[in-house]
LOTORMI-773487 format. One record per residue: chain; x, y, z of N, C-alpha, C in turn; residue in one letter. Coordinates in steps of 0.2 Angstrom, whole numbers, plus 5000, padded with zeros to 4 digits. Example, Ala and Ser with C-alpha at 12.3 -4.5 7.8 and 13.67 -1.06 7.14 Angstrom:
! LOTORMI-773487
<cadena: A n_u: 5066 n_v: 4972 n_w: 5039 ca_u: 5062 ca_v: 4978 ca_w: 5039 c_u: 5066 c_v: 4984 c_w: 5039 residuo: A>;
<cadena: A n_u: 5064 n_v: 4989 n_w: 5035 ca_u: 5068 ca_v: 4995 ca_w: 5036 c_u: 5064 c_v: 5000 c_w: 5039 residuo: S>;
This chain:
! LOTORMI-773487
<cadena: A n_u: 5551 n_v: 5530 n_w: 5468 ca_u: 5546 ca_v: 5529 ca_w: 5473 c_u: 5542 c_v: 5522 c_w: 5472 residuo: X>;
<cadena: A n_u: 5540 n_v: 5521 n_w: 5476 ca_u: 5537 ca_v: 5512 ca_w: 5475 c_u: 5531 c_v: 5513 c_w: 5480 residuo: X>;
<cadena: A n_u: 5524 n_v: 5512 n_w: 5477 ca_u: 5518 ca_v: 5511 ca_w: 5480 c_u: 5516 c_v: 5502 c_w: 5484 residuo: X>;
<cadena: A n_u: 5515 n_v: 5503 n_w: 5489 ca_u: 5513 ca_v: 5496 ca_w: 5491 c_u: 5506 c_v: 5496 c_w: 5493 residuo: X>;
<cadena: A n_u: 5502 n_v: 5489 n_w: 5490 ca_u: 5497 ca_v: 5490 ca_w: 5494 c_u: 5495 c_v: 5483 c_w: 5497 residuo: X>;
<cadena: A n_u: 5493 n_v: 5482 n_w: 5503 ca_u: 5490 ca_v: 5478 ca_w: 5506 c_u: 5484 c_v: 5477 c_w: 5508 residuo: X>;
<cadena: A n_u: 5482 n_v: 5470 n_w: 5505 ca_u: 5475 ca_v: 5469 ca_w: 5508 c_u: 5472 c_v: 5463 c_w: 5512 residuo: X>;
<cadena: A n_u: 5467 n_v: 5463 n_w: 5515 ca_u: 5465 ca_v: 5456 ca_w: 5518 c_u: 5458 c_v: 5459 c_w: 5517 residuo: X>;
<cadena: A n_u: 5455 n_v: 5454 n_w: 5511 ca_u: 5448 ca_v: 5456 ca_w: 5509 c_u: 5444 c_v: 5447 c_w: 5508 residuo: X>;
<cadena: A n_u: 5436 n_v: 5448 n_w: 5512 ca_u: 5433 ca_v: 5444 ca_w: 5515 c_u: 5431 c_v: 5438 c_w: 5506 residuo: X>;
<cadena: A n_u: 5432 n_v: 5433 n_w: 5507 ca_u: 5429 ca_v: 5429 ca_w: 5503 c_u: 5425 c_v: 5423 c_w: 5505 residuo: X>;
<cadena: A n_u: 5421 n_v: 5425 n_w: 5510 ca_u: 5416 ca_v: 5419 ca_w: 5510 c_u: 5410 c_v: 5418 c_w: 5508 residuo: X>;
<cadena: A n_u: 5405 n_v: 5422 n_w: 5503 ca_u: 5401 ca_v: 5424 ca_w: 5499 c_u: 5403 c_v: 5423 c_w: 5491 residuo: X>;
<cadena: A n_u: 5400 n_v: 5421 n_w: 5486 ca_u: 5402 ca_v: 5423 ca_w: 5478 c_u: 5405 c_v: 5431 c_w: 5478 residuo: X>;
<cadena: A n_u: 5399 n_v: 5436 n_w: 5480 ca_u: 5400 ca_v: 5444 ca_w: 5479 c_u: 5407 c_v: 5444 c_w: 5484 residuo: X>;
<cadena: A n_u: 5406 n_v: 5442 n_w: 5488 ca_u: 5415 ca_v: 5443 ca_w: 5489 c_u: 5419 c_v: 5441 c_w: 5486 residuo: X>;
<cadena: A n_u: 5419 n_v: 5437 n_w: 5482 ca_u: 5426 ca_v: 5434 ca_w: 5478 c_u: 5425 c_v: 5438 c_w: 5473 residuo: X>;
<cadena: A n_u: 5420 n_v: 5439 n_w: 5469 ca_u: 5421 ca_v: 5443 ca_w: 5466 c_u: 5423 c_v: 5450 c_w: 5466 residuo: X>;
<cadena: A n_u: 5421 n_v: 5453 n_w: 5472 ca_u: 5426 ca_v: 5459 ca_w: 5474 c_u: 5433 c_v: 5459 c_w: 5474 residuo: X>;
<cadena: A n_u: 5435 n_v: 5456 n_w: 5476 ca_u: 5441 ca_v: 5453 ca_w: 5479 c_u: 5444 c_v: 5450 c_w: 5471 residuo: X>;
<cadena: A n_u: 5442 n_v: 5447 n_w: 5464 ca_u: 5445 ca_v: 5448 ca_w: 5460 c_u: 5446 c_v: 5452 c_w: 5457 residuo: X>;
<cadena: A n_u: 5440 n_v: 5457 n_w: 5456 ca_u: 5440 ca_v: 5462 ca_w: 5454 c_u: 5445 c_v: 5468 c_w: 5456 residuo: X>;
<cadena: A n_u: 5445 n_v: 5470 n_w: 5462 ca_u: 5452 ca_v: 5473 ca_w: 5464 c_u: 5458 c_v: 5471 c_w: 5461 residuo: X>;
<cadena: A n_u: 5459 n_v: 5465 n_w: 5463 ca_u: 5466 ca_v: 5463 ca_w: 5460 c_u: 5467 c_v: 5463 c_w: 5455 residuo: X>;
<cadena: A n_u: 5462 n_v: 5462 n_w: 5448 ca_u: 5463 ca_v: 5464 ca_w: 5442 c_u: 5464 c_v: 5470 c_w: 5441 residuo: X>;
<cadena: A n_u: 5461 n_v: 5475 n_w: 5445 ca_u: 5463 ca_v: 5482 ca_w: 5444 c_u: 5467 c_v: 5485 c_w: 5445 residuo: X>;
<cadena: A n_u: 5472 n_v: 5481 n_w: 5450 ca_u: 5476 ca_v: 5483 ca_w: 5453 c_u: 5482 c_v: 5482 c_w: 5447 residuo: X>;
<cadena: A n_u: 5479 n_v: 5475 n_w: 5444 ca_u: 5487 ca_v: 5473 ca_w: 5439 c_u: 5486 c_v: 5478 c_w: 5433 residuo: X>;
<cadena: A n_u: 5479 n_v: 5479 n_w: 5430 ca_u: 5477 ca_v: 5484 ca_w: 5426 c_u: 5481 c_v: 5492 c_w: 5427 residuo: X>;
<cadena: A n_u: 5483 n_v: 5492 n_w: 5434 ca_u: 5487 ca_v: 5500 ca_w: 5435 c_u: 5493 c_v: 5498 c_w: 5435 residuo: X>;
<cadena: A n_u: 5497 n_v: 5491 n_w: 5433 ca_u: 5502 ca_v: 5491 ca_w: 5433 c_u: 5506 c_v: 5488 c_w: 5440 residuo: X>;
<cadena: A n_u: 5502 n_v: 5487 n_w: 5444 ca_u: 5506 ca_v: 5482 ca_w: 5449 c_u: 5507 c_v: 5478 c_w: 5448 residuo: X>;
<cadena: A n_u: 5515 n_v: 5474 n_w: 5452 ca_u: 5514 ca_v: 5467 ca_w: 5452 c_u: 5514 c_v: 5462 c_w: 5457 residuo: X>;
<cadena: A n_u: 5513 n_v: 5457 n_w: 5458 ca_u: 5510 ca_v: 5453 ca_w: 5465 c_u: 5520 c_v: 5453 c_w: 5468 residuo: X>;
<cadena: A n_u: 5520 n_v: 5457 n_w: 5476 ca_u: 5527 ca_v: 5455 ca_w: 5481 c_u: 5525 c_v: 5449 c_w: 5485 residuo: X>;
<cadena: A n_u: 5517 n_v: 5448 n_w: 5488 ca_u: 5519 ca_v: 5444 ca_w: 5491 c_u: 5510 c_v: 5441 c_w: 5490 residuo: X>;
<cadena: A n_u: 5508 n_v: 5438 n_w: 5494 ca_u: 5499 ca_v: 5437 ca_w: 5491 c_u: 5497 c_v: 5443 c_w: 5496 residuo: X>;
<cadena: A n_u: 5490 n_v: 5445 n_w: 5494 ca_u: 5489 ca_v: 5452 ca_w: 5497 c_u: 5493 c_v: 5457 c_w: 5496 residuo: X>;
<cadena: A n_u: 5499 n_v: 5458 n_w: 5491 ca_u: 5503 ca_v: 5464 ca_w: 5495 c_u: 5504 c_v: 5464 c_w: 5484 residuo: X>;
<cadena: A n_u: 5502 n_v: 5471 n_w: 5484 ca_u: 5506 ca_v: 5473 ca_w: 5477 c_u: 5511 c_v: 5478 c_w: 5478 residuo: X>;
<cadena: A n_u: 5514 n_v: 5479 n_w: 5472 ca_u: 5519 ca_v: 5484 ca_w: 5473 c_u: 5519 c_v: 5488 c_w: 5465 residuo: X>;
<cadena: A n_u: 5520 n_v: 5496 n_w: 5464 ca_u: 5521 ca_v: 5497 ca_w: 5456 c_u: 5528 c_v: 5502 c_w: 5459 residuo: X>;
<cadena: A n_u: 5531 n_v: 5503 n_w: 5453 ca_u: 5537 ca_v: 5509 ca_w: 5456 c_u: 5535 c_v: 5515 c_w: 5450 residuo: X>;
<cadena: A n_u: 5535 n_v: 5520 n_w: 5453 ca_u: 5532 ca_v: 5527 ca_w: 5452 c_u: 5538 c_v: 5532 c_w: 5450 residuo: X>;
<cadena: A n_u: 5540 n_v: 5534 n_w: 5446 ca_u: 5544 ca_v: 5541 ca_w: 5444 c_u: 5545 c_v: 5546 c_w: 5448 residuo: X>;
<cadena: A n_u: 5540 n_v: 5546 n_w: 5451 ca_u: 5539 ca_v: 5555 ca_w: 5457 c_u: 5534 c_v: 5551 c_w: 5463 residuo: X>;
<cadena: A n_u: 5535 n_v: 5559 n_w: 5467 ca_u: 5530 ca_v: 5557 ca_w: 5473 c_u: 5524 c_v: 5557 c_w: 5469 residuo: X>;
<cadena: A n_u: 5521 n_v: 5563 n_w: 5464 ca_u: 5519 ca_v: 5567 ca_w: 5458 c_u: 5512 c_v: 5560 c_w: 5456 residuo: X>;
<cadena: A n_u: 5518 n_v: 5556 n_w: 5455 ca_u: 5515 ca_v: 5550 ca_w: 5452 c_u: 5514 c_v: 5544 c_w: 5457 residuo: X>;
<cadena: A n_u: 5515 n_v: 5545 n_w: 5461 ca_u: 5513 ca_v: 5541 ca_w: 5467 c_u: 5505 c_v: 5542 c_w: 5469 residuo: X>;
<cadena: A n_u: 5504 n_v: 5549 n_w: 5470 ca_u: 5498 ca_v: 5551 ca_w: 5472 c_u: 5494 c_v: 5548 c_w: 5466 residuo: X>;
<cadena: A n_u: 5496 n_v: 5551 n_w: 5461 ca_u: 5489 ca_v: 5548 ca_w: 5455 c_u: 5488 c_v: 5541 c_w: 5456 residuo: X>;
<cadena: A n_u: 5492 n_v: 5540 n_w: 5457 ca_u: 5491 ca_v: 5529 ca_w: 5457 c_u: 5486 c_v: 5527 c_w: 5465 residuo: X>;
<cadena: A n_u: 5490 n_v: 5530 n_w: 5470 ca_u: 5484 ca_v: 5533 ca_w: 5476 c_u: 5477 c_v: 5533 c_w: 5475 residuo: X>;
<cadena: A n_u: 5478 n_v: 5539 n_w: 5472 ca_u: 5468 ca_v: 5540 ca_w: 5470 c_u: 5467 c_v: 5536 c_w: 5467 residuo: X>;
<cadena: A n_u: 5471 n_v: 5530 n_w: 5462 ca_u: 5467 ca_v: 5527 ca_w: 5457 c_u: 5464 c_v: 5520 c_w: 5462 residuo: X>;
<cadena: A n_u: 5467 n_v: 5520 n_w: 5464 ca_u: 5468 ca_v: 5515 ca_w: 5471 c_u: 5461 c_v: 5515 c_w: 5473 residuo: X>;
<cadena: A n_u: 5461 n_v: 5522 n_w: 5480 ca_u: 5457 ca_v: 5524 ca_w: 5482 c_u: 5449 c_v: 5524 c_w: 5477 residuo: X>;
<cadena: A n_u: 5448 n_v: 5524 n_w: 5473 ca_u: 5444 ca_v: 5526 ca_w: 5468 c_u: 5442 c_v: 5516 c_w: 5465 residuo: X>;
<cadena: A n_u: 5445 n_v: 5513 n_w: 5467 ca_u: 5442 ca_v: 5506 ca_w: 5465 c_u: 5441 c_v: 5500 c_w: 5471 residuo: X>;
<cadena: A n_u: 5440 n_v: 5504 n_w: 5477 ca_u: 5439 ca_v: 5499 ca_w: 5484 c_u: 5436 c_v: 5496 c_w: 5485 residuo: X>;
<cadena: A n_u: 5438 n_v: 5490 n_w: 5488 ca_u: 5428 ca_v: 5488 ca_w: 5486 c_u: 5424 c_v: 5489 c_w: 5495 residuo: X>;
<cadena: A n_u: 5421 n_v: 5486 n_w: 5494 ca_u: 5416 ca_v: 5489 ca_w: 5502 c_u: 5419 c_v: 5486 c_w: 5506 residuo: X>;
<cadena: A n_u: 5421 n_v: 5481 n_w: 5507 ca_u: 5423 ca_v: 5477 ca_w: 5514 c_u: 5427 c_v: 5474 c_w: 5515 residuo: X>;
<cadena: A n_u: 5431 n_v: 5474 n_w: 5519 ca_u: 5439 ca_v: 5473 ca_w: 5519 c_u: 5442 c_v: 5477 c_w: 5521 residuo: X>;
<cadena: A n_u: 5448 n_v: 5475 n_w: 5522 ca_u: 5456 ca_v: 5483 ca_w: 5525 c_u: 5459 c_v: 5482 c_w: 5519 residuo: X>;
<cadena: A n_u: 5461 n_v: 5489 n_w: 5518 ca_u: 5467 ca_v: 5488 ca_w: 5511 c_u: 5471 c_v: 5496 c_w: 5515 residuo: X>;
<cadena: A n_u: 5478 n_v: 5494 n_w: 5514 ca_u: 5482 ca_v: 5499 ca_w: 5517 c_u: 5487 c_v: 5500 c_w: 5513 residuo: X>;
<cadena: A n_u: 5489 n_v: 5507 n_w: 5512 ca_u: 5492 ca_v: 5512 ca_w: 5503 c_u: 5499 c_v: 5513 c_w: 5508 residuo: X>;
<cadena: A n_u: 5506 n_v: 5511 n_w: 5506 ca_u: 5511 ca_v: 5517 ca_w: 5508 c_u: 5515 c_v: 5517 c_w: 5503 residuo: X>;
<cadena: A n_u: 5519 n_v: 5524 n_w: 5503 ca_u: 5520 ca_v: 5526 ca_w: 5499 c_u: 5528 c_v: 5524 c_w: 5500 residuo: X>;
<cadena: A n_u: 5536 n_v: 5524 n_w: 5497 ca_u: 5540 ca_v: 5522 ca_w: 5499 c_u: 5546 c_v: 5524 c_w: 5494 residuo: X>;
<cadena: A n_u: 5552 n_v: 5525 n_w: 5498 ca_u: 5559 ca_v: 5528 ca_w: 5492 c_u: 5560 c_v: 5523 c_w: 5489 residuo: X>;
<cadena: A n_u: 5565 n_v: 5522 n_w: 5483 ca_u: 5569 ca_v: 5516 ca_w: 5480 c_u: 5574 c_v: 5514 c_w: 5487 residuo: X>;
<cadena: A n_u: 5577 n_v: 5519 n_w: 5492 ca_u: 5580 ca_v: 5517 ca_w: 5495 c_u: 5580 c_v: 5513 c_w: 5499 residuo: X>;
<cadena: A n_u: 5573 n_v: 5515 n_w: 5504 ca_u: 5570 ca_v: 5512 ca_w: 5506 c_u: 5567 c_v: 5504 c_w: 5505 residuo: X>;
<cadena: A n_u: 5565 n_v: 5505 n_w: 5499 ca_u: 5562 ca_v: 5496 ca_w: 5495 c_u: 5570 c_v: 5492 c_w: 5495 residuo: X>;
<cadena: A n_u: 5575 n_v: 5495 n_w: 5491 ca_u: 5580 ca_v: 5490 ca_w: 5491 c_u: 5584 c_v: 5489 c_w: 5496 residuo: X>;
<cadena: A n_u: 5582 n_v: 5492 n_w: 5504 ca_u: 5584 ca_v: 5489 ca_w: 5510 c_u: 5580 c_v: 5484 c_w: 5514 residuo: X>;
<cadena: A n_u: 5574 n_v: 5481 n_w: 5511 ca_u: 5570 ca_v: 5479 ca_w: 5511 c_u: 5575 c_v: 5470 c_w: 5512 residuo: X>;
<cadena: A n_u: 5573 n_v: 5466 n_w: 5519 ca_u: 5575 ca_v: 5460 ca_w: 5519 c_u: 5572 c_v: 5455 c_w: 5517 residuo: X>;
<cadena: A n_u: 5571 n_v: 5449 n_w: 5512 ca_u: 5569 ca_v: 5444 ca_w: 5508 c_u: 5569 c_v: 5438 c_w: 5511 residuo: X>;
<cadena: A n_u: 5567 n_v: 5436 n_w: 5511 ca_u: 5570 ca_v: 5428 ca_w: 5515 c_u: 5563 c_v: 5422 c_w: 5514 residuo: X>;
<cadena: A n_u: 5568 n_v: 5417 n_w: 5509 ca_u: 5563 ca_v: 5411 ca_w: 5507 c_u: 5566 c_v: 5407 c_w: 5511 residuo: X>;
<cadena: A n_u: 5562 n_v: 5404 n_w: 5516 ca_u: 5562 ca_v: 5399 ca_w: 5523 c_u: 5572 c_v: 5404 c_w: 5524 residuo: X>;
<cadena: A n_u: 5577 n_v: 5398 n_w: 5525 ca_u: 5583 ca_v: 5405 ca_w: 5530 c_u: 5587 c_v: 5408 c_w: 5526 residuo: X>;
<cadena: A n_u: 5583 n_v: 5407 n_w: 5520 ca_u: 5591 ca_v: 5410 ca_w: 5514 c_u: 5587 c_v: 5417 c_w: 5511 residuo: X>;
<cadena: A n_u: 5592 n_v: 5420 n_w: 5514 ca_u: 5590 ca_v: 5429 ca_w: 5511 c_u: 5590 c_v: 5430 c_w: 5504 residuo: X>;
<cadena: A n_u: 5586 n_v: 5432 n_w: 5500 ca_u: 5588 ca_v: 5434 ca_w: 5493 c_u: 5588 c_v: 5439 c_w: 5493 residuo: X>;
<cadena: A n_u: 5589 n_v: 5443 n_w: 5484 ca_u: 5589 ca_v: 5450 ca_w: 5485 c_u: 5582 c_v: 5452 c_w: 5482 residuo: X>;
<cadena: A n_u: 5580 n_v: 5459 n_w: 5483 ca_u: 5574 ca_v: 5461 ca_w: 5482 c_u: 5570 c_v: 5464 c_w: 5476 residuo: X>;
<cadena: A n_u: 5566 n_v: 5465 n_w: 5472 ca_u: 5566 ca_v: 5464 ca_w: 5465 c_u: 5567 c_v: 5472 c_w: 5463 residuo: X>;
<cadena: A n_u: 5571 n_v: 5470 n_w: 5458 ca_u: 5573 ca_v: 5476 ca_w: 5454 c_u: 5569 c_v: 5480 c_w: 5454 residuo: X>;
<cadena: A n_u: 5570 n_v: 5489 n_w: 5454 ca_u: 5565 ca_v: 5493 ca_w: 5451 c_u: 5564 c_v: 5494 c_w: 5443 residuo: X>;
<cadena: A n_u: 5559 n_v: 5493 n_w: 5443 ca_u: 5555 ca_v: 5494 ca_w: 5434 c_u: 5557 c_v: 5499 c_w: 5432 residuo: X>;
<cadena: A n_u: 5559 n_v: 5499 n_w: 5425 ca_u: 5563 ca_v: 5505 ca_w: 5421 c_u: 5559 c_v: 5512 c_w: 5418 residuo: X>;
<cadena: A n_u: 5561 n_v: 5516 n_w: 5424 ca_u: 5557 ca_v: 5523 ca_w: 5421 c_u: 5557 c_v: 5526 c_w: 5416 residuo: X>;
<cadena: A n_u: 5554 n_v: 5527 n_w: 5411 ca_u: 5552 ca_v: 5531 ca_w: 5404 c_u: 5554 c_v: 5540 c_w: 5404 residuo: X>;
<cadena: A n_u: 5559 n_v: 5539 n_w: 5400 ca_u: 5562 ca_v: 5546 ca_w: 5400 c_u: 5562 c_v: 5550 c_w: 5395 residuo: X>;
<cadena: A n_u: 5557 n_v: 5557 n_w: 5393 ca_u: 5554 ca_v: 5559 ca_w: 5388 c_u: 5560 c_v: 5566 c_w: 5388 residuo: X>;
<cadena: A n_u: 5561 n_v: 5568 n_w: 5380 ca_u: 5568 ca_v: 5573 ca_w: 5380 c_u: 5563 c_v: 5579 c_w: 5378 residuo: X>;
């Protein structure tokens, strides 16, 4: 499972930008990594584990702005199309899940 999130959050104020760094630190803080600007992405083990990263999500918002949460299969993410100006690349690896015996 892969969480995306997308945002376009306001910075034309100090307290703006500072909201707006503050998320994105918290966002890297939970283990996301930057897909594209505005858009993180973390890869999750379970759906299980997707939710809790949702709420952690939900739980550091800042007031103003859109930020939009989807949730998504590995299948799905690696049929994802890539393209730097017309040459398609492939799409980034899934991060290696931890497996407890």
């Amino acid at each position: 499972m892969w969480i995306l999130v997308f945002f376009d959050l306001p910075t034309e104020s100090r307290k703006d930008i500072k909201a707006y760094a503050l998320f994105r630190k918290s966002l890297i803080k939970d283990g996301f990594t930057m897909y594209q600007e505005s858009v993180y992405v973390r890869n999750c083990g379970s759906m299980e584990n997707c939710n809790v990263h949702v709420k952690r999500v939900t739980a550091m918002l800042p007031q103003k702005g859109s930020v939009s949460i989807m949730c998504i299969t590995d299948k799905q993410f690696g049929d994802i199309k890539v393209f730097y100006g017309a040459k398609e690349q492939p799409p980034q690896a899934p991060g290696q899940q931890l497996e407890l015996f």
